[in-house]
C-alpha positions as CSV (number, residue, x, y, z in Angstrom):
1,X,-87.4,22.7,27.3
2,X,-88.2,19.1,26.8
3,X,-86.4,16.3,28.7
4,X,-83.0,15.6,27.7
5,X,-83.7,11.4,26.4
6,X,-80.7,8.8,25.8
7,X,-81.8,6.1,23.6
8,X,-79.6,3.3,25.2
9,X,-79.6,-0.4,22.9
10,X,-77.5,-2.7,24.1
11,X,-75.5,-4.5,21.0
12,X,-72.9,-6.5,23.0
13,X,-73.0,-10.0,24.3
14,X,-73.9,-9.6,27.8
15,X,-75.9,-7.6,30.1
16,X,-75.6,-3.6,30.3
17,X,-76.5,-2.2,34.0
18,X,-78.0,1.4,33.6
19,X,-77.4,3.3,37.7
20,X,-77.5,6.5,39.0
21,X,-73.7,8.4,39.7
22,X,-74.1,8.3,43.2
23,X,-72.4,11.8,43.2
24,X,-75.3,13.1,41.9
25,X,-77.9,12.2,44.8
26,X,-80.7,14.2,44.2
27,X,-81.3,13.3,40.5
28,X,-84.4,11.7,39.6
29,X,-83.3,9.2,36.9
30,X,-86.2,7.3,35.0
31,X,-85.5,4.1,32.3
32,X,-88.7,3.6,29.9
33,X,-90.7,6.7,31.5
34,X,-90.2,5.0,35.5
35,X,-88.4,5.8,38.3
36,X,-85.1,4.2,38.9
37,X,-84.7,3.5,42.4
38,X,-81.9,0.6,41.6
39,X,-80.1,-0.6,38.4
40,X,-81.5,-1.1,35.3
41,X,-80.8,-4.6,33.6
42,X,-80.6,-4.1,29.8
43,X,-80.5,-7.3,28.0
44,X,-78.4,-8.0,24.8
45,X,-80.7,-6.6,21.6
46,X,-82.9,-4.7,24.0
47,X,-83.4,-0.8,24.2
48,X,-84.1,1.7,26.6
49,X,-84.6,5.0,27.1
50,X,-82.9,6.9,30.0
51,X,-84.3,10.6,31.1
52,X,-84.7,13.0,34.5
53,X,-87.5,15.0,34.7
54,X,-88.2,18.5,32.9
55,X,-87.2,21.7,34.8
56,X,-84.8,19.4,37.2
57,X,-81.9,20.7,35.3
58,X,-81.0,24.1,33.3
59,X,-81.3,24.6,29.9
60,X,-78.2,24.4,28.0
61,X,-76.6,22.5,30.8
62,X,-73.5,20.7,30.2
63,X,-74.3,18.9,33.6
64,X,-78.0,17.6,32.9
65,X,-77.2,14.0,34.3
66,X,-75.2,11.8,35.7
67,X,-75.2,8.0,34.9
68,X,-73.4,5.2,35.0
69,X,-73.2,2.3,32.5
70,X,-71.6,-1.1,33.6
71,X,-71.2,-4.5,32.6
72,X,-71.9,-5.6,35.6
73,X,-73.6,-5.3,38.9
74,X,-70.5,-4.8,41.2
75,X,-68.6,-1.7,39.4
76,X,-68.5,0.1,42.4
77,X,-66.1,-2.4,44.5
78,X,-66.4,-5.5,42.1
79,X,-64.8,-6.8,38.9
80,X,-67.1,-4.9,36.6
81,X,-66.1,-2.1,34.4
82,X,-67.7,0.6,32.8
83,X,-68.3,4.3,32.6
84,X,-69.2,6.3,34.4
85,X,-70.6,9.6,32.5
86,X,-72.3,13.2,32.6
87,X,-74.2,13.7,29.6
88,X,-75.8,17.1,28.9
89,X,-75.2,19.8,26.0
90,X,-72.1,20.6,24.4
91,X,-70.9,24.1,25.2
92,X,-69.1,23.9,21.4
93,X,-71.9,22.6,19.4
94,X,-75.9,22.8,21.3
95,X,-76.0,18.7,21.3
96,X,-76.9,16.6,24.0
97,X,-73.6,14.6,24.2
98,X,-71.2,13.2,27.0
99,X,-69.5,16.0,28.4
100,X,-67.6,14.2,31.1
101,X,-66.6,10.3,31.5
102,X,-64.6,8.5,34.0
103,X,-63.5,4.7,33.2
104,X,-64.1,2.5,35.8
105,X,-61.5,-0.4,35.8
106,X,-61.2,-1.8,32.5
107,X,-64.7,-2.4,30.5
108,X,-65.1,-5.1,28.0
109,X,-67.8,-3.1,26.8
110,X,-67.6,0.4,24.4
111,X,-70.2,2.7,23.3
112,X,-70.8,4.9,19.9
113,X,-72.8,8.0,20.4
114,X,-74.9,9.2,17.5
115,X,-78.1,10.8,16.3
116,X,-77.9,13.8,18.4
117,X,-80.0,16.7,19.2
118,X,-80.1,19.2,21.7
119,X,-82.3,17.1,23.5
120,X,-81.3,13.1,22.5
121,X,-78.5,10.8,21.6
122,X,-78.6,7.7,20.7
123,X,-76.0,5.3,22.8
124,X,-74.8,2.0,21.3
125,X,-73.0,-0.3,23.5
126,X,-70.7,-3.2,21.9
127,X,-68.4,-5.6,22.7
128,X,-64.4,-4.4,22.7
129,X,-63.1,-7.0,20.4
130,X,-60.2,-8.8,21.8
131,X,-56.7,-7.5,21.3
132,X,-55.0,-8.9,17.4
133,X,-59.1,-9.7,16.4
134,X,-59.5,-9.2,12.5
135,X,-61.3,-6.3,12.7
136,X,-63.7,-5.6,8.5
């Protein structure tokens, strides 16, 4: 089976910080095709791809990784919110999907999942728009 991929593009005003779960601490997480051995900074209007390693997972795995998403670098014990997700297939349709999230603090940030296979998704972070904001 080919490596599960997350195309990850950053839409919102202000960094996106890409991590490992730290529950998971033998997963091999890579951002553009390296190794992540710390956060990865995604830039507003920038894209990346997020993936672990073939055969480091099982097929059909609602559990094939762990990662966490922040707007910030200091989510864990700092201001920063975010979410923090397993992503692997869907036991009701086949598709690579989030199977498991956990809010961390309250994010300004939200995320649209689309274009899915059983071995992408496309992630879209945005802004949340403030509370009464016109919304078209």
């Amino acid at each position: 089976m080919d490596s599960p991929v997350i195309r990850v593009t950053n839409g919102a005003s202000r960094d996106i910080f890409i991590d490992r779960d730290p529950n998971w601490d033998d997963q091999v997480l890579t951002v553009n095709g390296k190794r992540l051995n710390g956060m990865h900074r995604l830039a507003p209007n920038k894209s990346a791809e997020v993936s672990v390693p073939s055969g480091s997972y099982d097929a059909a795995d609602e559990n094939m990784m762990g990662v966490i998403f922040a707007e910030g670098r200091r989510y864990e014990y700092g201001p920063a919110g975010g979410y923090q997700t397993t992503i692997g297939q869907s036991a009701e349709t086949g598709l690579l999907n989030v199977t498991s999230e956990s809010t961390l603090r309250q994010p300004v940030i939200c995320y649209a999942i689309s274009h899915e296979t059983p071995t992408s998704m496309t992630m879209y972070f945005a802004d949340i728009p403030p509370a009464g904001a016109a919304s078209y």
